[in-house]
C-alpha positions in Angstrom: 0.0 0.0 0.0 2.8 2.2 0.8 4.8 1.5 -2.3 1.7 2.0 -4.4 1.1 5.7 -3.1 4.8 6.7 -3.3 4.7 5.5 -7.0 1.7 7.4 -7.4 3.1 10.4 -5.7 6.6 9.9 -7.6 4.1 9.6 -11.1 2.2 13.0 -9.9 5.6 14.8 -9.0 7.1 13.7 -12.4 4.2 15.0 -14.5 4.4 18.3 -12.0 8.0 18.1 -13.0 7.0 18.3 -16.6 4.6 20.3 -17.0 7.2 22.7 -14.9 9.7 22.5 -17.5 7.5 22.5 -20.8 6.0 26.1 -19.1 9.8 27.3 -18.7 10.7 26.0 -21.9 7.6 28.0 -23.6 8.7 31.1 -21.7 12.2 31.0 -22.2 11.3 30.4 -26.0 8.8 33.8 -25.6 12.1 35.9 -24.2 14.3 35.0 -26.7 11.5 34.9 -29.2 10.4 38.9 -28.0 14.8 39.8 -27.1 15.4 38.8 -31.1 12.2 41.2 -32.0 13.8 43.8 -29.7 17.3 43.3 -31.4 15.8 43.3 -34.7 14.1 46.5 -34.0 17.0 48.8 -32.8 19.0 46.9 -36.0 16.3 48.4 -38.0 16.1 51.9 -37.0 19.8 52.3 -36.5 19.9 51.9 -40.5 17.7 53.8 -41.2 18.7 56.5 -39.4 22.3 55.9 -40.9 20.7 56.4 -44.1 19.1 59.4 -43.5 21.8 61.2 -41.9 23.8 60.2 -45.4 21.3 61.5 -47.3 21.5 64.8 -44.8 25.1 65.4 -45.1 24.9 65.0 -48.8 22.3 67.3 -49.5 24.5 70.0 -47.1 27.6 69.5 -48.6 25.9 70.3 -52.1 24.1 73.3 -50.8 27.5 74.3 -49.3 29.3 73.7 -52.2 27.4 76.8 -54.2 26.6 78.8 -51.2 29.4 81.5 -50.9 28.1 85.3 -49.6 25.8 86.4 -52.5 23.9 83.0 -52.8 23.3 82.7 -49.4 21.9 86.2 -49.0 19.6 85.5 -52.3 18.5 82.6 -50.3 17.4 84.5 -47.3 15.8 86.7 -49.5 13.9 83.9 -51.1 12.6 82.2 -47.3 11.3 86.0 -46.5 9.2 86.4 -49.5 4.9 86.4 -49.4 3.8 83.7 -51.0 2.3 85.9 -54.0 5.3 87.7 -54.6 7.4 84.4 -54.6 5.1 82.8 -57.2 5.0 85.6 -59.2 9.1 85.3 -59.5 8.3 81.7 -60.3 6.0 82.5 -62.7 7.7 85.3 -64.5 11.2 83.8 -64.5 12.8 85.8 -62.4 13.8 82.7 -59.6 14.5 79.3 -60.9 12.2 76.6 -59.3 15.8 74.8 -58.2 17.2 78.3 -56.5 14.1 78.4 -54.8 14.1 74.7 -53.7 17.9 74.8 -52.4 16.9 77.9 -50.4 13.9 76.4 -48.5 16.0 72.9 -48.4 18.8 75.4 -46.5 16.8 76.9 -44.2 14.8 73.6 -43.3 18.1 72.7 -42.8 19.1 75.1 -40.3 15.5 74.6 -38.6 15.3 71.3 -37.9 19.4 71.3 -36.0 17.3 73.4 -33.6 14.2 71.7 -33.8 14.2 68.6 -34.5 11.1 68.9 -36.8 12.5 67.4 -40.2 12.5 63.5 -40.5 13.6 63.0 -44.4 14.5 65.2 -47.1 13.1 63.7 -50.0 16.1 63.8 -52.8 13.8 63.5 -55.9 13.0 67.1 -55.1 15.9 68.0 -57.5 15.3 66.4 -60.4 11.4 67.7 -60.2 12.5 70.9 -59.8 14.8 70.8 -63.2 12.0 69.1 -65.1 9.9 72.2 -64.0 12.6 74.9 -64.7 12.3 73.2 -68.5 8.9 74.4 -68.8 8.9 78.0 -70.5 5.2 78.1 -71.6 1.6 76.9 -69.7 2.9 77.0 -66.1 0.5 75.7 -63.3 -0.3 78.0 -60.4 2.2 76.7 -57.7 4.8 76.4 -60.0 8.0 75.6 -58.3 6.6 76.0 -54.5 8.1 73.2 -52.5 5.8 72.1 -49.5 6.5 69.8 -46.7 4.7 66.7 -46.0 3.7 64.9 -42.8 5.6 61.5 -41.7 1.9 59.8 -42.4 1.4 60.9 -45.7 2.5 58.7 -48.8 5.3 60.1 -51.3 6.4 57.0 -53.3 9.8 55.6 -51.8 9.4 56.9 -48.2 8.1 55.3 -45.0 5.0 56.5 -43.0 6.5 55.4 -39.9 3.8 57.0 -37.6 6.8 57.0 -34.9 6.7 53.2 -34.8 9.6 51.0 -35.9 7.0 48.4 -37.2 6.5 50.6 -40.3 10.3 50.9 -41.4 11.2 50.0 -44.6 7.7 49.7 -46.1 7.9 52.3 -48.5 5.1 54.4 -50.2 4.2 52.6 -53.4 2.6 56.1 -54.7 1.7 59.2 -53.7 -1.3 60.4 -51.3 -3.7 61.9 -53.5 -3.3 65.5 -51.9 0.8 65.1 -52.7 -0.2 63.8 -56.6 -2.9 67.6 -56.5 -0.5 69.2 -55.3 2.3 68.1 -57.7 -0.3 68.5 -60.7 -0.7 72.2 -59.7 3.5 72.6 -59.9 4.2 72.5 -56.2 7.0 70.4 -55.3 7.1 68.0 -51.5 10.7 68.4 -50.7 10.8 67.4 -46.8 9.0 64.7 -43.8 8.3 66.2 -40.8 8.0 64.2 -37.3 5.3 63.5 -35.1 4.9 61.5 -32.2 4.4 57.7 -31.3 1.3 56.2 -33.3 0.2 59.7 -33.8 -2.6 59.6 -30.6 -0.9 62.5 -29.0 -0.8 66.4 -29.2 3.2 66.1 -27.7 5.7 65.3 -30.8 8.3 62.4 -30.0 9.2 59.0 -30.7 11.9 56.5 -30.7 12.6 57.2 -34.0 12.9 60.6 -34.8 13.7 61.9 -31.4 11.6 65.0 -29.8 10.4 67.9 -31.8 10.7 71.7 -29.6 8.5 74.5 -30.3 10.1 77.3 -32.0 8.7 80.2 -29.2 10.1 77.6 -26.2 12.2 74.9 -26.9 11.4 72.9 -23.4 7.6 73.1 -24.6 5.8 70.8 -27.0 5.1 71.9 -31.2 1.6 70.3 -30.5 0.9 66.9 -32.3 0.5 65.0 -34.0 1.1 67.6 -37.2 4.2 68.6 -34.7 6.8 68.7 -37.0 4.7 70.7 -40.4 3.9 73.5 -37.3 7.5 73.9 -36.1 9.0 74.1 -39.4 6.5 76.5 -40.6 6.4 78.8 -38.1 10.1 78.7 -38.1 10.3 79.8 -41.6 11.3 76.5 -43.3 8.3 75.9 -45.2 5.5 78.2 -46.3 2.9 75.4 -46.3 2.3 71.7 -45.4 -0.1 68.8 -46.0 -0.8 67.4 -42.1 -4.2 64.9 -40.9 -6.6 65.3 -37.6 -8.0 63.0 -36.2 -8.6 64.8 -32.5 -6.7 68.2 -33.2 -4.1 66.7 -35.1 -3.8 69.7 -37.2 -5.1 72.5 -35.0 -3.5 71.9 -31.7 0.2 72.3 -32.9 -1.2 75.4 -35.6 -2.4 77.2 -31.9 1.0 76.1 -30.1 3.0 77.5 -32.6 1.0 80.3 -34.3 0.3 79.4 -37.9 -2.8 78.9 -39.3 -4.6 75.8 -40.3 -8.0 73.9 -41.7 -9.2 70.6 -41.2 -12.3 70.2 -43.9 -15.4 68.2 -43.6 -14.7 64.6 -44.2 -14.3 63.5 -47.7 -14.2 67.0 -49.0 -10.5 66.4 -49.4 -9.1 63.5 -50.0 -7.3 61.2 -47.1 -6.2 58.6 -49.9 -2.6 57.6 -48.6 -2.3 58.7 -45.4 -1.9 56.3 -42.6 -4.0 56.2 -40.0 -3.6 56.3 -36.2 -6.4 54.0 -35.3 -6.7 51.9 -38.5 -11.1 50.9 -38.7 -12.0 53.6 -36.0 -15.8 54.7 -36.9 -17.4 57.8 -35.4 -14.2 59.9 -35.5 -12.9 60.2 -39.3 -9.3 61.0 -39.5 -9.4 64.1 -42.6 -6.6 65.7 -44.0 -5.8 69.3 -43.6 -3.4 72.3 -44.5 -0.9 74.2 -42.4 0.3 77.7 -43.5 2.1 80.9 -42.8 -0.6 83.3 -43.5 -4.7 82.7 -43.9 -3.9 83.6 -47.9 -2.2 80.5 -48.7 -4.3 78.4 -46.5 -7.7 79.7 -48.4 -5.6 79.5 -51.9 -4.7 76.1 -51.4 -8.4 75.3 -50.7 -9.5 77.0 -53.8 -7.1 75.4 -56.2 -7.9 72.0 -55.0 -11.4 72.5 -54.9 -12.2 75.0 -57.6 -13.7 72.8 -60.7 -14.0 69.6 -58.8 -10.1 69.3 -59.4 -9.3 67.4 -56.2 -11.5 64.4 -57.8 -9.4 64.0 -60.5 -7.0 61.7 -58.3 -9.2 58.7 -58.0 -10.4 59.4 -54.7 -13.9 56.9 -54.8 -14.7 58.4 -51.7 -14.9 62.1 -52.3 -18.3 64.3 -52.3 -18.9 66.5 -55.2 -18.6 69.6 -53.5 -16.8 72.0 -55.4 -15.2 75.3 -54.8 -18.1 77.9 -53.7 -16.6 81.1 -54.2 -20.2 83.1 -53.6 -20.1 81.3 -50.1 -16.6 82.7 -49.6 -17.0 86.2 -51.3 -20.8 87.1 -49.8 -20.1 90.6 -48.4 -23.0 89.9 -45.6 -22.1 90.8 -42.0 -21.6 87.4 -39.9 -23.6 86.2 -37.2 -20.4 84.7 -35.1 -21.1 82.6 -31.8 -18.6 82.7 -29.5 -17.5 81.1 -26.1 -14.7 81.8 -23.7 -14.3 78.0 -22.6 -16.9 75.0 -22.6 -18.7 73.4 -19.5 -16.3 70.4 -19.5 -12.4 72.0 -18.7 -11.5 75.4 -17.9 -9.3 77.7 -20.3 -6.6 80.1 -18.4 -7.0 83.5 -19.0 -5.1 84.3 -22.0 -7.0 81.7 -23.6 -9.9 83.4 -22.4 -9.2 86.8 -23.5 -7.7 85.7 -26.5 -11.7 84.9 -27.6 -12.8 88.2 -26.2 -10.1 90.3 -28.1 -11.9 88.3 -31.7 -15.1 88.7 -30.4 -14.1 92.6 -30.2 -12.5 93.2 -33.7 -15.0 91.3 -35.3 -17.4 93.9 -33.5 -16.0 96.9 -34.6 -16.5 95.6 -38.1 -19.7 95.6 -37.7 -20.6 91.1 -37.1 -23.4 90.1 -34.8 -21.8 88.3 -31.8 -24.4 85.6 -30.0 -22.8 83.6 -27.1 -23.0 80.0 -27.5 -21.6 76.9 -25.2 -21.3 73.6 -26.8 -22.9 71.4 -24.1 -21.7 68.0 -22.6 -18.4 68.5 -23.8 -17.2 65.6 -21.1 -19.7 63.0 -22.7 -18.1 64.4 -25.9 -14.1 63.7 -24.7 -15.4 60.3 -23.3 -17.0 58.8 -26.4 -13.9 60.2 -28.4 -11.6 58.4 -26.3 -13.7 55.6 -26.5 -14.2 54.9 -30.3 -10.4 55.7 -30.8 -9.9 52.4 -28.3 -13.1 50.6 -29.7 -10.9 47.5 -30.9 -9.7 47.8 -26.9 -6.3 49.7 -27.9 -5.4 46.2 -30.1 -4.1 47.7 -33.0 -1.7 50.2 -30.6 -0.7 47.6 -28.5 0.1 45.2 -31.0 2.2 47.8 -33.4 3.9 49.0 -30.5 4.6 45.2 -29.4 8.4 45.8 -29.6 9.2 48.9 -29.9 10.4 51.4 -26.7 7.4 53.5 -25.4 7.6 56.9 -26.0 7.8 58.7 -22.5 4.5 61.1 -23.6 2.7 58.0 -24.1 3.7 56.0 -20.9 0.7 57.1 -19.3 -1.8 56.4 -22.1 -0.3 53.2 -22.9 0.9 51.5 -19.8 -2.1 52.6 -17.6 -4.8 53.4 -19.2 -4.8 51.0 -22.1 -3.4 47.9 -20.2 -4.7 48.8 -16.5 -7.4 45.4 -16.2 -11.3 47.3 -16.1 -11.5 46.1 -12.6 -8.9 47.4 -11.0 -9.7 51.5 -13.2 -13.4 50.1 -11.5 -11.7 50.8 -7.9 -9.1 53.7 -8.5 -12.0 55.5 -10.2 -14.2 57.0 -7.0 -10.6 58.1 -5.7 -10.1 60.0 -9.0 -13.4 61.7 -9.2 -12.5 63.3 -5.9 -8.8 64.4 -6.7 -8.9 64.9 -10.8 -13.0 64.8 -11.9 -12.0 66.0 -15.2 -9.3 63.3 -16.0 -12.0 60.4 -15.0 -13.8 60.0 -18.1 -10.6 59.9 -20.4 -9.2 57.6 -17.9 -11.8 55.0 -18.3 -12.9 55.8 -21.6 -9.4 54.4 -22.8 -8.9 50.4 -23.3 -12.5 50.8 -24.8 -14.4 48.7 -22.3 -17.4 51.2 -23.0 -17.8 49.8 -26.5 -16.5 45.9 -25.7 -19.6 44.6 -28.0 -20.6 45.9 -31.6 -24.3 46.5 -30.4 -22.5 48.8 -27.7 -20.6 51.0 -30.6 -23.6 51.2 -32.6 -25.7 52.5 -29.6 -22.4 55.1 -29.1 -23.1 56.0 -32.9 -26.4 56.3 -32.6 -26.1 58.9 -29.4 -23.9 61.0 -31.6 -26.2 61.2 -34.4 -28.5 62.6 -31.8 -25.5 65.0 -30.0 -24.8 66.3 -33.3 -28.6 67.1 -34.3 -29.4 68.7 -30.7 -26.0 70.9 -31.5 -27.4 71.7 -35.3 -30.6 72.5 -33.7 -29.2 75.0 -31.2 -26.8 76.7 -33.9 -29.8 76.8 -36.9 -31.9 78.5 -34.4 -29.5 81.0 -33.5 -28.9 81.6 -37.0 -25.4 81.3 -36.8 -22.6 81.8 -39.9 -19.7 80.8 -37.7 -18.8 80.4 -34.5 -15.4 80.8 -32.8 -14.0 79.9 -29.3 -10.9 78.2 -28.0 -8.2 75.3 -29.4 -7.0 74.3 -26.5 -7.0 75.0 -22.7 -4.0 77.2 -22.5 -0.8 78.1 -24.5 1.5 74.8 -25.4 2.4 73.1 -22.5 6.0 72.1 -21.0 6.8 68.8 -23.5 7.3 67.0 -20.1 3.8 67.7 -19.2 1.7 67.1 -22.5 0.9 63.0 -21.5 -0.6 64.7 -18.3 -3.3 67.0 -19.3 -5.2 65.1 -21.7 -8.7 66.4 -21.0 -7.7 70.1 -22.2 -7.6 68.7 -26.0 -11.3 68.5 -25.6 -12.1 71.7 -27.5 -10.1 70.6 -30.6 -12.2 67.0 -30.7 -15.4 68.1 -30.4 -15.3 69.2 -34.1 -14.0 65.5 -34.8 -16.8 64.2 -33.1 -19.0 66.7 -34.8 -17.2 66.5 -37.9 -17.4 70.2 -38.9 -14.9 72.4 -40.5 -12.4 74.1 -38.2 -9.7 76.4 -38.7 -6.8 78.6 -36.6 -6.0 81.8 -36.6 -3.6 83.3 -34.2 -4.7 86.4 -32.5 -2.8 87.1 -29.5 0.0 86.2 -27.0 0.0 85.0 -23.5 1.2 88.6 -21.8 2.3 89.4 -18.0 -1.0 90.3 -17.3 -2.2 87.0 -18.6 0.6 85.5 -16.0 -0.6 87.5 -13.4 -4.3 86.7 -13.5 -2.7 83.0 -13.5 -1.4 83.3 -10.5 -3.3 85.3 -8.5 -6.8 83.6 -8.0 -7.8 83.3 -12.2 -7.1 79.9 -12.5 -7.7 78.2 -8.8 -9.1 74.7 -9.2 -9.0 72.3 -6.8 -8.5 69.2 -9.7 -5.2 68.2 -9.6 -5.0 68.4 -14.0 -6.2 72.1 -13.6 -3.6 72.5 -11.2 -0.6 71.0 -13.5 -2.6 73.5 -16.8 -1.6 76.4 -14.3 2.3 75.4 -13.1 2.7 74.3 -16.9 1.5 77.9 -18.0 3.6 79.7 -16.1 6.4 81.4 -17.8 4.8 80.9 -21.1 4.5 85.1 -21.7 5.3 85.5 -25.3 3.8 82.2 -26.3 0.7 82.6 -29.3 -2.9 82.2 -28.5 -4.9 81.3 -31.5 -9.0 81.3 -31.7 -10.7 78.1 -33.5 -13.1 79.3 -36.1 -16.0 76.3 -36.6 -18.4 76.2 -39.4 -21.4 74.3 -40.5 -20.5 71.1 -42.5 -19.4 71.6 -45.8 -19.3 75.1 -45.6 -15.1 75.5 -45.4 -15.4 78.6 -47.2 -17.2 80.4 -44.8 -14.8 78.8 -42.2 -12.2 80.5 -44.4 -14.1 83.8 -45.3 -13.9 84.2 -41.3 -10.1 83.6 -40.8 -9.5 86.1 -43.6 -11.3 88.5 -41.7 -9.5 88.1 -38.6 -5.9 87.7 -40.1 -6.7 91.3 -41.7 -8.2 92.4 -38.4 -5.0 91.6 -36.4 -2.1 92.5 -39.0 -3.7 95.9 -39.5 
């Protein structure tokens, strides 16, 4: 009896035993599986950095090699120039489309050393710009501009790495329809610019491409994920750029660096070949959008792409027929313009705040109506955002970013939010309605768990069908043209900071969510005044993100303060018509 159980003890410890070591077998094979991944990985953006910074040092030593005293002053000549008077040179001869090139590709140059904003230069630029100096006769109307292009936007023989070494070395097999338009109108895409880590954030870093600065602060973030276009445009190393939104993707980093910018409608221009951030998201569409020096460019871009349908041209299947409407943009009617100081949801600091009232003023004096107007439930708004972005439970992010380092702006999103189990959010979440109310909802909005069945996203659909006719309603019956209000919570925040204060991106993806045009214009910049009001009871909250918006907004004097102009869908022009008025209003 006893040497039967000892054999049945010795059998049970042996297949114990076994089962042991096939579990450390499987694991060890994971690690080594997962350490070869990681090794693979750094291989892989090592090269291509190498590359790159071959392809950089050539394209200097051939600018240098033709840049003695004369050219390089005729260059800095050229990076000043208005946009008319420039393509008016190009037009009548006076500059050559490759002078013109070399002295953008120069000053990008000396742009991105600073600011890190420039990813790739893209070498073909050359050749294009020779095949257009050929042309004597029938030139198009952006004949020899060069433009820059976002990381996530397709130009045949580059990678839309969206920040994440998964994407290297799958090259663009042609060009994003918006590239293809613009190239057909004579512009030429000469430059990449960065953005940050799967392009879900309004900071502007990755393990790529490093960090991008701001070119008014350098320890404060460019604004994301169209980071890099807003740097190097407002640093004078582009005049214009293609960039995408998605949640403020355009907009945020146009406010934190004071350019201007419009994100369109869906499907009134085209999004064919750009990558997405959250690949099969419905409810938010990701659009493309245009970043620019001055309101002029931004509204001639517009036209040209839209005048006659021409946009449709690049087999877009998706596009609406909505051509340019230039009696829209041209009525000389007085505007009926709501306007709001901040929303219900998150509080703006005052510069943000007065930065609406000094708009709501000019446009005044110039004789527009001015109606207040809230948008309301702006926190069930951020929530459902959050939510539909993480619909597939953050999947598709967790699984690209399976290997790769996590950016340090995304540690928070990704590490807790996304993988924190629902249960154990379920018990932190009373504690963080007491100390941080307004972080609550984006905190348990991420991961997706409110949309864990399809029935449950198509009940989230249906409640913004209803969100957005109640908001209709309201706007139709004040018979508003336009209405204009904040971008974001207060002036661009210290780049350590930007994972932190999440909810104050709320009043750039409401118009996702809403899917109306929106545009920026800056108007203002933070002043001491601003900073005092800051400090000295404007800005008191007892929630612990209202409290890190006010220690991350002081010292930020000198910093631009944009308003967001918002139209009714599919009326861009009048969107446009509005930030004309404004950009005359405050260079007068």
């Amino acid at each position: 009896m006893y040497f039967e159980n000892s054999t049945k003890w010795l059998k049970e410890c042996n297949f114990l035993m076994m089962f042991v070591g096939l579990g450390l077998v499987y694991i060890t094979f994971k690690v080594l599986k997962y350490t070869k991944k990681r090794g693979l990985m750094k291989e892989k953006i090592s090269r291509k950095l190498r590359l790159v910074k071959e392809n950089i040092n050539k394209l200097e030593q051939h600018l240098d090699h033709c840049g003695d005293n004369s050219v390089i002053e005729k260059r800095n000549e050229i990076v000043q120039l208005q946009i008319e008077e420039l393509l008016k040179k190009l037009q009548d001869g006076d500059l050559s489309c490759l002078e013109v090139l070399k002295a953008f590709q120069a000053k990008a140059l000396e742009v991105t050393k600073e600011l890190n904003c420039v990813t790739e230069f893209i070498k073909e630029a050359e050749k294009w710009a020779q095949e257009l100096d050929a042309i004597t006769v029938a030139k198009k109307p952006l004949h020899g501009l060069p433009f820059s292009v976002k990381d996530n936007v397709s130009v045949v023989g580059y990678d839309c790495t969206a920040g994440i070494s998964k994407f290297i070395d799958q090259s663009a097999v042609e060009d994003a329809a918006l590239v293809s338009a613009l190239r057909g109108l004579g512009a030429i895409p000469f430059c990449r610019t960065n953005v940050p880590q799967t392009l879900l954030s309004f900071g502007c870093s990755n393990p790529i491409w490093g960090s991008t600065k701001n070119p008014w602060c350098k320890n404060r973030t460019p604004g994301g994920s169209s980071g890099g276009e807003a740097a190097l445009i407002a640093a004078g190393g582009s005049l214009l750029g293609i960039g995408s939104d998605i949640g403020g993707s355009i907009r945020i980093p146009a406010a934190f660096c004071g350019v201007f910018s419009i994100k369109p409608t869906s499907f009134r221009l085209s999004y064919k070949g750009f990558r997405k951030s959250a690949v099969g998201c419905i409810g938010i569409p990701s659009v493309p959008g245009i970043l620019a020096k001055d309101s002029k460019t931004v509204i001639m871009l517009c036209q040209l792409l839209l005048d006659d349908g021409y946009i449709r041209r690049y087999f877009d299947p998706d596009l609406l027929p909505i051509p340019w409407n230039e009696q829209m943009f041209s009525l000389s009617n007085k505007l009926r313009v709501g306007y709001y100081e901040e929303c219900d949801y998150f509080p703006c600091t005052p510069g943000v705040q007065r930065a609406v009232r000094v708009a709501k003023e000019k446009l005044q004096e110039l004789g527009h109506e001015l109606i207040p107007f809230v948008p309301p439930r702006v926190e069930y708004v951020i929530s459902s955002v959050i939510s539909m972005f993480y619909a597939d439970q953050g999947r598709y992010v967790l699984e690209a970013l399976s290997v790769d380092d996590i950016d340090p702006l995304l540690a928070l999103q990704i590490k807790v939010a996304l993988k924190l189990p629902h249960f154990a959010k379920q018990m932190i979440r009373p504690l963080l309605s007491l100390i941080a109310p307004r972080l609550e909802p984006c905190f348990m909005a991420a991961a997706g768990h409110q949309y864990r069945h399809s029935y449950q996203l198509w009940h989230g659909i249906l409640k913004q069908s209803e969100y957005k006719a109640n908001f209709l309603a309201d706007w139709r019956n004040l018979r508003l043209d336009v209405c204009i209000g904040p971008a974001f919570a207060c002036p661009a925040p210290l780049a350590k900071d930007t994972g932190r204060v999440t909810p104050a991106f709320a009043y750039a993806c409401l118009y996702n969510f809403l899917d109306l045009p929106a545009g920026i214009v800056p108007v203002t910049k933070e002043t001491i005044e601003d900073q005092k009001l800051l400090m000295n009871g404007g800005y008191d909250f007892r929630d612990l993100v209202c409290k890190l918006v006010k220690k991350t907004t002081q010292g930020a004097t000198g910093l631009p303060i944009p308003v967001q102009v918002i139209g009714l869908p599919y009326q861009e022009e009048v969107v446009l018509r509005t930030m004309s008025i404004l950009d005359s209003a405050f260079r007068n």
